[in-house]
TIKOLKE-367051 format. One record per residue (C-alpha): residue in one letter; z, x, y. Coordinates in steps of 0.25 Angstrom, whole numbers, padded with zeros to 4 digits, always signed. Example, Ala and Ser with C-alpha at 12.3 -4.5 7.8 and 13.67 -1.06 7.14 Angstrom:
# TIKOLKE-367051
A+0031+0049-0018 S+0029+0055-0004 
END
This chain:
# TIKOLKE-367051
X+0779+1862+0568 X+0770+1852+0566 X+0767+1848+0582 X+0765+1864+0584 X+0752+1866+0573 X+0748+1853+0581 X+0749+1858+0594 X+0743+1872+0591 X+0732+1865+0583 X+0728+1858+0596 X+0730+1871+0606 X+0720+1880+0596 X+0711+1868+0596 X+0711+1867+0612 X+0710+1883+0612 X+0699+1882+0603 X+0691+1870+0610 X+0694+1874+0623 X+0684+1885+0625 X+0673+1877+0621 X+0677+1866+0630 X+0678+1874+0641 X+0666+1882+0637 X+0657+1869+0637 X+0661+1862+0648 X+0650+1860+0659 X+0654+1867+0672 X+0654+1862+0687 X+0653+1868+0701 X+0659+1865+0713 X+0651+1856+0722 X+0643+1851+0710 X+0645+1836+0704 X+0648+1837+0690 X+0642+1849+0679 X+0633+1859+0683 X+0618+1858+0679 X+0620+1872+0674 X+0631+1867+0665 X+0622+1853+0659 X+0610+1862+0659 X+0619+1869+0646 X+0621+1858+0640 X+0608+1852+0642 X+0602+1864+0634 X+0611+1862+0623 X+0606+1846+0620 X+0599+1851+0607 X+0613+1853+0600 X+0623+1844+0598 X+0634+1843+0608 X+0646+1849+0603 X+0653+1864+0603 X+0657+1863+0588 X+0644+1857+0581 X+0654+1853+0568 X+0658+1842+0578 X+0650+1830+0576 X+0647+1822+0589 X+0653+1809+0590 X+0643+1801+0596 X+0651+1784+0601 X+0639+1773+0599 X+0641+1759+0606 X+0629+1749+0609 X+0629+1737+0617 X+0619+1726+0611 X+0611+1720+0622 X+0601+1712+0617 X+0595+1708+0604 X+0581+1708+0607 X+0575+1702+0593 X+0576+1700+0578 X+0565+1700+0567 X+0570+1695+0555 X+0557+1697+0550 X+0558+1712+0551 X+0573+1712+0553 X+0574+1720+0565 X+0583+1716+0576 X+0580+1722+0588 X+0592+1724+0600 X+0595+1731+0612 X+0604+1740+0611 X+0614+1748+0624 X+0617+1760+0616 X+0628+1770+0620 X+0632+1781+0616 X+0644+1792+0619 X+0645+1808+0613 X+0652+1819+0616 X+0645+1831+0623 X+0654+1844+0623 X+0645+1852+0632 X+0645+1840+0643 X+0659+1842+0647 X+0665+1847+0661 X+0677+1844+0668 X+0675+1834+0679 X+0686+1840+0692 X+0676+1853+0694 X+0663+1844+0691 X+0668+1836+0705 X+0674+1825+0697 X+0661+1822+0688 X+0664+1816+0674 X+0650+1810+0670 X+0635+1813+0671 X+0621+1808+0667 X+0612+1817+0660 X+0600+1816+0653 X+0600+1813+0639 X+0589+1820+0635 X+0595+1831+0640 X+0609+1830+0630 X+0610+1829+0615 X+0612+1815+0610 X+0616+1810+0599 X+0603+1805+0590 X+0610+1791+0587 X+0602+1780+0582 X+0600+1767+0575 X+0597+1768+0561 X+0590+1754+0560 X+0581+1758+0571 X+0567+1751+0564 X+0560+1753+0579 X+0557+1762+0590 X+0568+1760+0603 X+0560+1757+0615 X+0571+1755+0626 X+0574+1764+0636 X+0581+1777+0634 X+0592+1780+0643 X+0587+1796+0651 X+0605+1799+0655 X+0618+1801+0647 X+0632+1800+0654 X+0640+1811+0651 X+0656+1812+0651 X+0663+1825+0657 X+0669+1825+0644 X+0656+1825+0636 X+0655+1811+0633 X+0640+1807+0634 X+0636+1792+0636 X+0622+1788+0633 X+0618+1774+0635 X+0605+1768+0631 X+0597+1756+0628 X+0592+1755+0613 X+0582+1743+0607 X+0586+1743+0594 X+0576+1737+0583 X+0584+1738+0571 X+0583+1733+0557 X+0592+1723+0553 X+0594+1714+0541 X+0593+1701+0545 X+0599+1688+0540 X+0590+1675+0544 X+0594+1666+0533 X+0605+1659+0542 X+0595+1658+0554 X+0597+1653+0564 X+0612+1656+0563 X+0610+1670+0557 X+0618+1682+0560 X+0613+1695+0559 X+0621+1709+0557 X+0610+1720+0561 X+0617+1734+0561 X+0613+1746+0570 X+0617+1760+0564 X+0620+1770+0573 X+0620+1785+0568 X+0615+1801+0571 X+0601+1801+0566 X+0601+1815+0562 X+0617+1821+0565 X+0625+1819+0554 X+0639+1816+0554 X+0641+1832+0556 X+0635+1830+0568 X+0635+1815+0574 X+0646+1806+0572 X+0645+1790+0579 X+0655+1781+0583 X+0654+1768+0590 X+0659+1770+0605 X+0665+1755+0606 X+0672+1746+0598 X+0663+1736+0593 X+0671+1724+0598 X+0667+1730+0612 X+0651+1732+0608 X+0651+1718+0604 X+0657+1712+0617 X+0647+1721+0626 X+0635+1716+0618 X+0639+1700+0616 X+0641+1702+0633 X+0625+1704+0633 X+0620+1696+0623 X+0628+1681+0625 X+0616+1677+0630 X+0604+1685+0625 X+0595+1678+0615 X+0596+1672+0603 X+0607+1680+0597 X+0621+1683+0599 X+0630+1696+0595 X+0641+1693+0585 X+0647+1706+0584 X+0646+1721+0583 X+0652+1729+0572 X+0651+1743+0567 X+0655+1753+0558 X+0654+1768+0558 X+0649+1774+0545 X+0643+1787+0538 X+0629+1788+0533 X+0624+1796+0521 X+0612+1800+0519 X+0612+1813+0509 X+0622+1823+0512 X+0622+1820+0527 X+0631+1811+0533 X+0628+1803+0546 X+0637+1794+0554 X+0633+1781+0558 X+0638+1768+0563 X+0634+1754+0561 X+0635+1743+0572 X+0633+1730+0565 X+0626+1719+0576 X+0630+1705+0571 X+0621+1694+0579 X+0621+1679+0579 X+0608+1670+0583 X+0610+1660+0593 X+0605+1648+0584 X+0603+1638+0595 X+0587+1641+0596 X+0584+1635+0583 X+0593+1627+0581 X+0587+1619+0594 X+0573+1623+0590 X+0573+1621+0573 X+0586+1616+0568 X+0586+1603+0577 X+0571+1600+0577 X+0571+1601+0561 X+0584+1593+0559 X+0577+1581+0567 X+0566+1581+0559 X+0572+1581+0546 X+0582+1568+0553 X+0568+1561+0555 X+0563+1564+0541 X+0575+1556+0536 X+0575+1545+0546 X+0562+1543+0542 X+0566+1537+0527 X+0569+1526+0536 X+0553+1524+0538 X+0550+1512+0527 X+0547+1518+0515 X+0535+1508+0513 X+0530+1513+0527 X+0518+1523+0527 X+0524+1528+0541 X+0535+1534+0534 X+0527+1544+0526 X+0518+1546+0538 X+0530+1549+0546 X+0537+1561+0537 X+0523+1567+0535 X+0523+1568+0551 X+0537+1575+0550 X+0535+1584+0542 X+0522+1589+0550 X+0532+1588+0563 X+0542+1597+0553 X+0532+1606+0550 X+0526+1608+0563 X+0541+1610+0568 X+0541+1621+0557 X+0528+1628+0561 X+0532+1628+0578 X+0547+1632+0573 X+0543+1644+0564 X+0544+1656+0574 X+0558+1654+0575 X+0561+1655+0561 X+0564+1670+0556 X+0556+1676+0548 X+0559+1686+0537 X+0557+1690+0523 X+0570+1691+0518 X+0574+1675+0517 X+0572+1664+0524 X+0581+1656+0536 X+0590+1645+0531 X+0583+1636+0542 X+0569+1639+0536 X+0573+1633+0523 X+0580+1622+0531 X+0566+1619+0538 X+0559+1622+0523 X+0570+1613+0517 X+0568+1601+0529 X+0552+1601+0527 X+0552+1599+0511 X+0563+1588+0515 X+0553+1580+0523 X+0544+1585+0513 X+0553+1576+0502 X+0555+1567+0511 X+0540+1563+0513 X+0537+1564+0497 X+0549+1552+0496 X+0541+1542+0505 X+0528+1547+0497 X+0536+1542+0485 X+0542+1530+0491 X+0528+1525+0497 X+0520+1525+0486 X+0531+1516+0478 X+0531+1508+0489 X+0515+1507+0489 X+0512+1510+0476 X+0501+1499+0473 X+0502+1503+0456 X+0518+1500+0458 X+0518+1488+0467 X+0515+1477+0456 X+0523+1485+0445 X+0535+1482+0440 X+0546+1489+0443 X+0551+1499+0431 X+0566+1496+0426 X+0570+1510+0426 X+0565+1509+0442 X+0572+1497+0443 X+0587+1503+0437 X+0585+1516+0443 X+0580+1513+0459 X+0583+1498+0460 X+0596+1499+0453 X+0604+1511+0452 X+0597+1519+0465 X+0599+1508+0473 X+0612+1504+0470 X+0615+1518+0473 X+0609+1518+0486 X+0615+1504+0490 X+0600+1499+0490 X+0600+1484+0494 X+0589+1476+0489 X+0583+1464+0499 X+0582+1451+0493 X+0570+1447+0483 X+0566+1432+0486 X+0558+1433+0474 X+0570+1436+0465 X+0576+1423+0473 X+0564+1417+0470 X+0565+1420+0455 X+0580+1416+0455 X+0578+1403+0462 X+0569+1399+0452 X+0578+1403+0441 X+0588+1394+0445 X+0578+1382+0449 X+0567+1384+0438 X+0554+1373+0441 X+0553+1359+0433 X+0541+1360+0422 X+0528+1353+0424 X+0531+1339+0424 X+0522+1327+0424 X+0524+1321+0437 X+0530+1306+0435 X+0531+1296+0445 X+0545+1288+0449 X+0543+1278+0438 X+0541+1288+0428 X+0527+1286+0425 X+0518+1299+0422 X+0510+1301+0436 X+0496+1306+0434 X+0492+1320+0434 X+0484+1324+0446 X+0475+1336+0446 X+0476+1338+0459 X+0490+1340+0457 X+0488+1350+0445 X+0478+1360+0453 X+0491+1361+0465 X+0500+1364+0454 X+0490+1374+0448 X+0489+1381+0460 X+0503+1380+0464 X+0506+1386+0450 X+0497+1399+0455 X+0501+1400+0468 X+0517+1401+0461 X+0510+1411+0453 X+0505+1420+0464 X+0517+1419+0471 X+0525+1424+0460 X+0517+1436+0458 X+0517+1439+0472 X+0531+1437+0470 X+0534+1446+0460 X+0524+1458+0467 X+0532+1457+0480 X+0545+1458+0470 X+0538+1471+0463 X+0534+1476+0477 X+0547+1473+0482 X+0554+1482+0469 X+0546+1494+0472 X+0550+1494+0487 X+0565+1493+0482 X+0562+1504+0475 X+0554+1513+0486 X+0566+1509+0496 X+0577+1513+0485 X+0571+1527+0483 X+0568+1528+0496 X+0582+1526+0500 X+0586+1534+0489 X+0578+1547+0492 X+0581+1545+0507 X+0598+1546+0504 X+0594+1557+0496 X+0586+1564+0507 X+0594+1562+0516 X+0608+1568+0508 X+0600+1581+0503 X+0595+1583+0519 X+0611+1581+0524 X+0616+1592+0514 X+0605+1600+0517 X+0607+1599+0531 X+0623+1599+0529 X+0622+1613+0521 X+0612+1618+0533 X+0622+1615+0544 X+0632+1621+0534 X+0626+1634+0533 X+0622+1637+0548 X+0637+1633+0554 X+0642+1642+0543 X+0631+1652+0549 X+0635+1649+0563 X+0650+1650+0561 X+0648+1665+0556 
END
């Protein structure tokens, strides 16, 4: 019982959509190739109102788009700017005629201008489209209509730099009726979009600095009031093509920051050491200046490898205050006689250079000091011959021992400023080396915590 209301369900709805078929099919003559003009001229009257016998009936309007070339991206303005083959497919009931009378004849071009379209666009459109418009429309003998055209896309996007220049960025591009509702307009996407994603990676493998990851869509409904639209969204996911700067701005700025270091190997007593970083870090900032333009610019945050370079420059910048500091204990005229405090002495010459594994050169003077210790001089005796008898007390001899006594005395001071010099250098090199480890551990975390982040980025 079932079968039967099915069946004459379906022969009342054939019956009833028959006529009209019939009725609007475009005729053809014999010894004329395909519709008479007579026929099209109808239906070219009729382009004011929408295609379709029964106007409850919304026309269902397929979108697929090929992406060709992305032709720029502001971050600053965050607009991304593409090329775009756009195609579109709808159904036209009154271009419909049977190809054996029409001398085989299943598809024609027609003007576009001259048929209703469907008023599809892009709602993050920010900017005129100045390509060029394509004048013809392929239509079907079932009153399927093709309508290829090119379209340059400038779109707003919500752009990501802060990962640059490994950033990814998903733009979308909304396709919808401006002004049909879903009453009257309904979208769909006319390919899978595995396939749209194959078509446009085949033309842009090798075109600029970025790379299509994927396309992915969805179809959805706005509202907006009591109106209802239907819309769907493609979702563009791009990758840059870091190579550029990595050559032009990773590279150079990783040398640098490698002399800065191998530069604590300069004697820390040398003037040409401080000289030396002053000169990098001009170079560095020159670098940074010349460099600049490649950086992206916007207000919303700034790049991970501008803080890099920022983080870089006050590096250097540490770097060249802790040689200020080291030479001016080194050639500190007020310090260089003075003793060297206690709490300096446990602190650096004990505990920090133990913990360095500091080794101090020999001292002669201490060597001196303990050589004399052990073997300590005889007192002034009177000179006394091999009989014992008291020899007589020369005053010649008296002035040499006189001025051997101050020459001894001289000697000892000089002595004991080399030993003070000598204590303060000790100190200089121990913080020196000191500071240096330190530098040199904070720079390999930072640059460790770097590399981490962009392979993370890169692997995405």
């Amino acid at each position: 019982m079932g079968h039967l209301w099915r069946f004459l369900l379906a022969c009342f709805i054939l019956l009833t959509v028959l006529p009209y078929l019939v009725n609007n099919m475009l005729r053809c003559e014999d010894g004329h190739s395909g519709p008479t003009y007579e026929s099209l001229q109808q239906v070219i009257d009729k382009k004011s109102f929408r295609p379709s016998v029964n106007l409850s009936t919304p026309t269902i309007t397929n979108i697929s788009f090929t992406l060709y070339a992305i032709l720029g991206v502001n971050e600053k303005a965050q607009i991304l700017t593409t090329f775009l083959w756009l195609r579109l497919f709808w159904f036209h009931e009154f271009l419909i005629w049977d190809p054996e009378p029409c001398d085989g004849i299943t598809k024609i071009s027609l003007p576009v201008q001259d048929l209703w379209t469907p008023d599809i666009i892009v709602f993050e459109f920010v900017d005129d489209d100045v390509s060029q418009a394509c004048p013809y429309v392929y239509v079907n003998h079932t009153g399927h209509i093709r309508y290829d055209r090119m379209l340059r896309l400038v779109s707003a996007c919500n752009l990501e730099i802060f990962s640059f220049p490994f950033d990814i960025q998903n733009c979308s591009f909304t396709f919808g009726s401006f002004m049909h509702t879903i009453k009257d307009v309904r979208v769909s996407p006319a390919l899978s979009f595995t396939e749209m994603t194959k078509n446009s990676q085949r033309y842009l493998q090798a075109s600029g600095e970025w790379e299509l990851v994927v396309i992915l869509g969805d179809a959805s409904i706005l509202k907006f009031g009591i109106d209802e639209w239907d819309i769907i969204t493609f979702w563009v996911v791009i990758k840059r093509r870091p190579i550029l700067y990595v050559v032009n701005l990773i590279i150079p700025s990783s040398f640098l920051m490698i002399i800065d270091i191998l530069s604590f190997y300069l004697p820390p007593h040398s003037v040409d050491r401080s000289s030396f970083k002053m000169t990098l870090i001009l170079g560095y900032t020159v670098f940074l200046l010349i460099m600049n333009n490649l950086l992206p610019s916007t207000a919303n945050g700034t790049p991970l490898i501008g803080i890099y370079f920022s983080v870089c420059l006050a590096f250097m910048v540490i770097s060249l205050l802790e040689t200020v500091l080291i030479t001016c204990i080194l050639h500190h005229n007020s310090m260089r006689y003075r003793e060297v405090p206690h709490w300096v002495q446990v602190l650096v010459m004990h505990f920090i250079a133990r913990l360095i594994c500091y080794s101090f050169p020999e001292d002669p003077l201490a060597k001196l000091e303990e050589k004399q210790a052990t073997n300590p001089t005889p007192s002034r005796q009177t000179a006394t011959n091999v009989s014992g008898t008291m020899t007589l007390d020369v005053p010649e001899l008296r002035q040499i021992s006189k001025d051997l006594s101050e020459m001894n005395s001289y000697l000892t001071i000089l002595r004991k400023e080399d030993h003070l010099q000598n204590q303060w250098c000790h100190v200089g090199y121990i913080l020196d080396f000191l500071i240096f480890r330190i530098y040199l551990l904070i720079i390999t975390g930072y640059g460790l915590v770097i590399i981490c982040m962009w392979c993370i980025w890169m692997k995405q």
